[in-house]
N, C-alpha and C positions, 0 to 999 in steps of 0.2 A: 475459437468459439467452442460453448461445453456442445453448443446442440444447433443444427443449421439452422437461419432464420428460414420463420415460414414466410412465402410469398403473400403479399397483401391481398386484402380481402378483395373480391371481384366487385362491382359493381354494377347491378344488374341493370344491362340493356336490350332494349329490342330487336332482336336480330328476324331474319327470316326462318332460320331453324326452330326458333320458338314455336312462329305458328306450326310450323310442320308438326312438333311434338304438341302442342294442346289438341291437332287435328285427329292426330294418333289413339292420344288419349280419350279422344271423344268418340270414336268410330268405335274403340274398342268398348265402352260405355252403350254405345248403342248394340251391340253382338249383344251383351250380354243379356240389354233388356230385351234384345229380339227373344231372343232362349230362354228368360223367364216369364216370358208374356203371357203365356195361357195358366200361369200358376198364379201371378198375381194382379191386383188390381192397377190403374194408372198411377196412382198417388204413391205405391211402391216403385214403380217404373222411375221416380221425376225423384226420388229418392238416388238412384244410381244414378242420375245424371250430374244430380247434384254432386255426388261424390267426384262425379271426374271434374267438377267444377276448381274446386276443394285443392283435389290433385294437383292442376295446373297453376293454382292459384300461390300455394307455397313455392311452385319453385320458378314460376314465373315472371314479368313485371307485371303489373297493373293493366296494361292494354290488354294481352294477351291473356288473363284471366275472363275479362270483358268478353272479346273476343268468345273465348268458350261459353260462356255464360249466353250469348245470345245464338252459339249455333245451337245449344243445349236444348236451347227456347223454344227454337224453330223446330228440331227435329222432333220435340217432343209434340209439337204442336201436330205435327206433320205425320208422324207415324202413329201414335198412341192417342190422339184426342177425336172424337168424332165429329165431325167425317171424318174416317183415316184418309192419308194421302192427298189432303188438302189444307188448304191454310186458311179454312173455312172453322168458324165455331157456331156450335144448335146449341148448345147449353150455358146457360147464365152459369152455371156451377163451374164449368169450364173452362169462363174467360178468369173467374176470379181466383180459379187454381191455378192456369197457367202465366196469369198478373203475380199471384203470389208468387211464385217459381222463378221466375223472373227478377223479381225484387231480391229473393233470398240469396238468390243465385249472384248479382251483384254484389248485396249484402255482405255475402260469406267469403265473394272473389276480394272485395277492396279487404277486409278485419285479415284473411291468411297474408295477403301481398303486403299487409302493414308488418303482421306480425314478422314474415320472413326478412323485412326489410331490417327489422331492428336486433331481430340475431346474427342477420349481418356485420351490423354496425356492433354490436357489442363483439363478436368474434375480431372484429376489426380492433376495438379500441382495445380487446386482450394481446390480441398480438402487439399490437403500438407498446404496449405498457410492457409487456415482456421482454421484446428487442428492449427497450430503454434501462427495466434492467439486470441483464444481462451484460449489455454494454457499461453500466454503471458499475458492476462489480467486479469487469475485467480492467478498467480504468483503474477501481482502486486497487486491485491485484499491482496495478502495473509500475515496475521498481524506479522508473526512471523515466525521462524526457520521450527516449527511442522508443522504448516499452509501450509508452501512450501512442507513440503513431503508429508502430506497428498494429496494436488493437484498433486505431483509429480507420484506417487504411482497409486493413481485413471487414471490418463491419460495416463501415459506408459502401465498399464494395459490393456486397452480400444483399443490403438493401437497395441501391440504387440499381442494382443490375450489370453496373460498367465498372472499370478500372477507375480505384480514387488515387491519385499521388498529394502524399502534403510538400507543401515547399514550405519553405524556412521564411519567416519574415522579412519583409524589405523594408525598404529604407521610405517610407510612406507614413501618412500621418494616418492615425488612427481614427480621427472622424471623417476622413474622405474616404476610409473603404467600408463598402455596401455589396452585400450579396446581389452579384448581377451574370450574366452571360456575355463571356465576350467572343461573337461570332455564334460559332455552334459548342463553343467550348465553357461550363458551367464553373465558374467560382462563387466560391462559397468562403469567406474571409475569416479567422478564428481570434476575435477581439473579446478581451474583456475588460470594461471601464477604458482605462488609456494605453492599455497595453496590448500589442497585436503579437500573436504567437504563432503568425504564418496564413496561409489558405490551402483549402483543397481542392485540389483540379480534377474534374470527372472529363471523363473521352465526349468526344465532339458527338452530339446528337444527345448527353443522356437527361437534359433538362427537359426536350419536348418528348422525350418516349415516356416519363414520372406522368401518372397520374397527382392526381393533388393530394392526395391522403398520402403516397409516397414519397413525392417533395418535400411537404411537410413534416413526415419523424426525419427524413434528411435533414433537415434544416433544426430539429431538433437536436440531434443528435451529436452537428455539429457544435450545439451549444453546449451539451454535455463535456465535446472534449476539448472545446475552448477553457471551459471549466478545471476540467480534470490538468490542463499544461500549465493552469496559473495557481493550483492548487500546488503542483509541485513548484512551479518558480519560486511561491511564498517559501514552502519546506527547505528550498535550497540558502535561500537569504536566510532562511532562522539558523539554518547549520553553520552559515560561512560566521554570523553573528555571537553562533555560539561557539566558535573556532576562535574567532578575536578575540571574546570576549576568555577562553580557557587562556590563549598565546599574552596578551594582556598580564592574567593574573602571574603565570610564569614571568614574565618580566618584572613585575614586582617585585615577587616571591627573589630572585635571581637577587635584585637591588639591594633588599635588606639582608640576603644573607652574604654578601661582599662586606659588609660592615662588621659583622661578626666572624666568619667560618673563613675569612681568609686573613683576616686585621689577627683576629686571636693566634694560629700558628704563626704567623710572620713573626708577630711581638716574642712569643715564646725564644724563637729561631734564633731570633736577633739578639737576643739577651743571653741564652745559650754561647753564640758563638764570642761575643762580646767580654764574655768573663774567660771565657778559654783565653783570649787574644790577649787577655790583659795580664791574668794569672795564673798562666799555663804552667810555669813552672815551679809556683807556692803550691799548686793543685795539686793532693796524692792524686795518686794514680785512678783510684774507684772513683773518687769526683770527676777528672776529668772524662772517664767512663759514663756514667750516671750525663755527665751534658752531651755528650757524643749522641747516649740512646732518645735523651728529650729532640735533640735537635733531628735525628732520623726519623721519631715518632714522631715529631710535628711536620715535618717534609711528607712523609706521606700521608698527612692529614689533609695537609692542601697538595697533594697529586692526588686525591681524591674528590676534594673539591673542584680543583679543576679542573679534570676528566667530568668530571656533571656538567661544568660549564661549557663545556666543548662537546657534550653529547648534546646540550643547549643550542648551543651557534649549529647543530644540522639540522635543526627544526626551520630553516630559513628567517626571513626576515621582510615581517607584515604580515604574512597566515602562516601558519600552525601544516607544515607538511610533513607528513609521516611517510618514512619508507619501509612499508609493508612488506612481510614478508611468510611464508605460512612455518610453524616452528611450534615443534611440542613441547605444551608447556612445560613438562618434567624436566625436560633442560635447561631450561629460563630458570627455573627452582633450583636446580642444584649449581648451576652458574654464581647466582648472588649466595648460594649459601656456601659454596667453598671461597667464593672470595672471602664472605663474612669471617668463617675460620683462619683467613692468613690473619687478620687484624685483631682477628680475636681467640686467640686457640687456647685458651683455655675455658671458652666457653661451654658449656653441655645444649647441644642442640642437635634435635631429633627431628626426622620428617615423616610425614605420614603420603605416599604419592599414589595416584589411580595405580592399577595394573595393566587398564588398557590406552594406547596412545591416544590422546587429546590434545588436537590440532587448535592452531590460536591463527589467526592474521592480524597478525600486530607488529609492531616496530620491536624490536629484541632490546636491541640496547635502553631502551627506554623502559620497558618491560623490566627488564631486569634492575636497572636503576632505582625504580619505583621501592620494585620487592626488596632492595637492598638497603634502602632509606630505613622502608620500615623496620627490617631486621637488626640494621644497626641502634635504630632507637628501641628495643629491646633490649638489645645487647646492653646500651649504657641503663636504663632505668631496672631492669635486674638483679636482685643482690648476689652475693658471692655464693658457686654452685647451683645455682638455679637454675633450672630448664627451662629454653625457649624451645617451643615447640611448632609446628610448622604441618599443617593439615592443607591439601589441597584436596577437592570433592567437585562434583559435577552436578548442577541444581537444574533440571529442564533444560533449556537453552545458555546457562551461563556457566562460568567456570569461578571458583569461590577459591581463596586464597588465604587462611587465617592463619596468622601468625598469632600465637600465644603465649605471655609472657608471665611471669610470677613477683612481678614490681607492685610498686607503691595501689597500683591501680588508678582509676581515673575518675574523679566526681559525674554522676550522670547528667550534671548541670554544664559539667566541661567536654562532654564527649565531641558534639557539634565544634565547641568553639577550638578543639586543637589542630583542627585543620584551616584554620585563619590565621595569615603571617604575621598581623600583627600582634596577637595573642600568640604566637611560637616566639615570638621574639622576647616576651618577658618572661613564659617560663613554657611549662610543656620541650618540645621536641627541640626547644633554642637555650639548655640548662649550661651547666658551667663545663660539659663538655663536648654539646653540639653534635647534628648528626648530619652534615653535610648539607644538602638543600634543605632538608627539613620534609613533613605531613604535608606540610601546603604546595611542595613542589612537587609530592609525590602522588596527588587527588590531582594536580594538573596532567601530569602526563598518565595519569589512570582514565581521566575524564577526557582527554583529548582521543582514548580508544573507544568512549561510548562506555567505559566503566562507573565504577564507583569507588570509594573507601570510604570505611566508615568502622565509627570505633563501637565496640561490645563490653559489655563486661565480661571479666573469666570468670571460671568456675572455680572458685575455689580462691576468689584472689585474682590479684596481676588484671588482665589487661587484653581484650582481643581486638587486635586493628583486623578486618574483613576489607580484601581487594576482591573486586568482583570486575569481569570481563564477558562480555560478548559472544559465546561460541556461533560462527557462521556455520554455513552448510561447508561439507569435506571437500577437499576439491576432485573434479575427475580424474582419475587415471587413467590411462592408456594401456593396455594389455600387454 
C-alpha cells in the first residue's frame, strides 16, 4: 500500500465520559460568567452559556447536547436570574428570556449535532472512496494472479483488522456460495457471474468485532477483487487465444512453404544428380563442376529449410512455447548476419549497432531466424552491389530492427499484404528464388515475442522491413 488505510470513521455513541465532558464544559461556562458578572448584563451571561452549549453540541451526540442545554437553563436560571439562588422567577421579561434560552439552546444543540453528524459521514464516505481506490489501482498495477492476492490479502487485512488468507477455488458450484460465517470464522466467497475464483478467510471473531460501515467496504472490496482475478482470467484466455491463433498461422505458413522451398531444391538436386549419373562421362569436366556446385547450392538451400523446420518442431505441439532466455541483441544481429555472409559473400552489408548493451528475453534461435528471413529476402530482391543495410536503435520501451534494402521496392498498396502467406506464395518473399519460411513465418515468430514487423518505404528507393520487440525491465544482479 502507497499510504496506510485510515481506520473508519467513529460513530458517535453515548457513553458516560460524554456527560463528564459536557459537565466540564459547562462548570467552566459558568466560572467565567461568575468573573464577568459585575461587568455585564444577564442576556450577555446566557450568551456564554450558550456557547458551551454550542461547544458540547459539535462534538457530542444529541443527548448529551440536550443534556447541557437544560443544565445551562437551570443554572442560569439559578444563579443570574432574579431571585438569584432560586428557581423562582418575579419577571414576565424573564420567564420569556430564559424560555427563549432554552429554545435556542436546543435549537443550536440538535443544527451543530446534525451538522457534526454529517461531516462525519462525509469523512466516512471519503475514506470508503479512497481505500476503494487505492485498492483499485494497485489491482490494476497488479502483474498477475499472485500479484492480486497479494494486494488482496495486504488490504482486506488493513481494513478488517484481522488476518485475511485467500484459498483457491474448490470444487463447488458457483450459485451455492454466499457470503456467510462459518462458526466464528468469516467467508466471504470471490464469484463473478459463473465463475468462482476462490474465498477469503478472516481469523475467528473478525465478522462480530466490523462495525457495519466496515463489513460493508469489506464486502466491497471483495467485489473489487473478485473483479480484478476475472479481469485477468479473461486477459489470460485472450493471450493463450492469441498464441493459438500466431502457432496456427505458423502451421500454415510451414504447409505452403513445404510445396515450394523444399519441392524446388529436391527437383533441382535430383536433376543435377540425374545427368551426372547418366552422362558423367560425355560431361567436360567444368559441366560436371557447374552440377556438383547446383547440387551443393541446393542442399544447402534445404539444410536451411530444414533447420527452420526443426527450429519449428521446438515450439511444441498445440501452444506456441517459447524457451526464454535474456541475450543481447547485438548478438542475435550479427549471428544472422554472418551466417547471411556464408550464403551470400558477395553481398555488401553494413550494420549500424547500439554502443550500450541491450538485453532482449526472447527465444534466440527464433529471434535470429526471423532476422535471418528478412535479410535473406534482401539479399535476393537486391540488385548486383547494392548495400543491405542493417540499423538497430532503441525507441522508449522497444527495440527496432530495420533492415534496409535498395530493391525494386514495395507498392504502399502491397506493404500490409506481403506478410500473408498466401500473397508470398504468388509473388513477394515466394519469387523464383525463395527465402526459406518466408515474411509470414517471420511476423509469427516476431508476434509470438509481443513484436511486430512491418514493411516501410526506404529512403531513397529499396525497401525497409522494421522488426520491433519488447524491451522488459533488466534483470537483478547479484553483487
Amino acid at each position: 500500500m502507497r499510504e496506510p488505510l485510515s481506520p473508519a470513521m467513529p460513530i458517535l455513541r453515548v457513553r458516560a465520559t460524554d456527560y463528564v465532558f459536557a459537565t466540564a464544559v459547562t462548570l467552566v461556562a459558568f466560572a467565567i460568567a461568575f468573573a464577568v458578572d459585575r461587568y455585564f448584563p444577564a442576556a450577555n451571561l446566557a450568551l456564554i452559556l450558550l456557547t458551551a452549549v454550542l461547544a458540547v453540541a459539535i462534538r457530542k451526540p444529541m443527548a448529551v447536547a440536550v443534556y447541557t442545554a437544560v443544565l445551562c437553563f437551570l443554572g442560569d436560571n439559578f444563579f443570574f436570574t432574579a431571585p438569584r439562588y432560586t428557581l423562582a422567577i418575579d419577571s414576565i421579561d424573564d420567564v420569556l428570556a430564559l424560555g427563549l434560552f432554552l429554545a435556542v439552546a436546543l435549537v443550536c444543540s440538535r443544527m451543530a449535532t446534525r451538522l457534526s453528524s454529517q461531516v462525519i459521514s462525509l469523512r466516512a464516505a471519503q475514506w470508503r472512496a479512497r481505500t476503494l481506490l487505492q485498492l483499485g489501482q494497485q489491482l490494476a498495477a497488479a502483474a498477475d494472479t499472485a500479484a492480486i492476492r497479494e494486494v488482496a490479502t495486504r488490504a482486506l487485512g488493513q481494513v478488517a483488522g484481522a488476518t485475511a488468507t485467500m484459498r483457491p477455488a474448490e470444487d463447488e458450484s458457483p450459485a451455492a456460495v454466499t457470503p456467510a460465517d462459518r462458526g466464528n470464522e468469516w467467508m466471504v466467497p470471490l464469484v463473478v457471474g459463473t465463475h468462482h475464483h476462490g474465498s477469503v478467510m478472516f481469523a475467528p471473531g473478525t465478522a462480530d468485532g466490523l462495525d457495519p460501515d466496515r463489513r460493508e467496504l469489506t464486502l466491497a472490496m471483495t467485489q473489487d477483487i473478485a473483479l480484478a482475478l476475472e479481469r485477468d482470467r479473461l486477459a489470460q484466455e485472450l493471450e493463450q487465444a492469441r498464441v493459438q491463433g500466431e502457432t496456427e498461422r505458423l502451421r500454415n505458413a510451414l504447409l505452403s512453404s513445404v510445396s515450394h522451398d523444399l519441392r524446388s531444391p529436391l527437383a533441382s538436386m535430383i536433376g543435377a544428380a540425374d545427368t551426372l549419373a547418366m552422362y558423367e562421362a560425355q560431361l567436360p569436366r567444368d559441366e560436371r563442376q557447374e552440377l556438383l556446385q547446383a547440387i551443393l547450392h541446393e542442399g544447402q538451400r534445404l539444410d536451411r529449410y530444414i533447420q527452420n523446420l526443426l527450429d519449428m518442431t521446438r515450439l511444441g505441439h498445440g501452444a506456441l512455447k517459447l524457451h526464454r532466455d535474456w541475450v543481447d541483441a547485438t548478438e542475435v544481429v550479427v549471428a544472422a548476419t554472418d551466417r547471411l555472409r556464408r550464403f551470400f559473400p558477395n553481398l555488401a552489408l553494413t550494420t549500424s549497432l547500439p554502443h550500450d548493451t541491450v538485453l532482449l528475453y526472447v527465444h534466440p534461435a527464433l529471434i535470429e531466424q526471423a532476422l535471418f528471413n528478412v535479410l535473406e529476402n534482401a539479399a535476393h530482391f537486391s540488385p548486383p552491389g547494392a548495400v543491405v543495410h542493417v540499423v538497430v536503435s532503441v525507441a522508449g520501451e522497444h527495440l527496432r530492427i530495420d533492415v534496409i534494402d535498395r530493391g525494386p521496392g514495395i507498392p504502399p498498396e502491397e506493404r500490409a499484404r506481403i506478410f500473408d502467406m498466401f500473397h508470398s506464395v504468388s509473388r513477394g518473399d515466394r519469387g523464383s528464388k525463395g527465402i526459406g519460411l518466408g515474411l509470414s513465418i517471420c511476423r509469427g515468430m516476431i508476434g509470438a515475442h509481443g513484436g511486430s514487423v512491418e514493411a516501410l518505404p526506404g529512403d531513397g528507393g529499396g525497401a525497409t522491413i522494421r522488426i520491433t520487440l519488447p524491451l522488459p525491465p533488466a534483470p537483478e544482479t547479484n553483487a
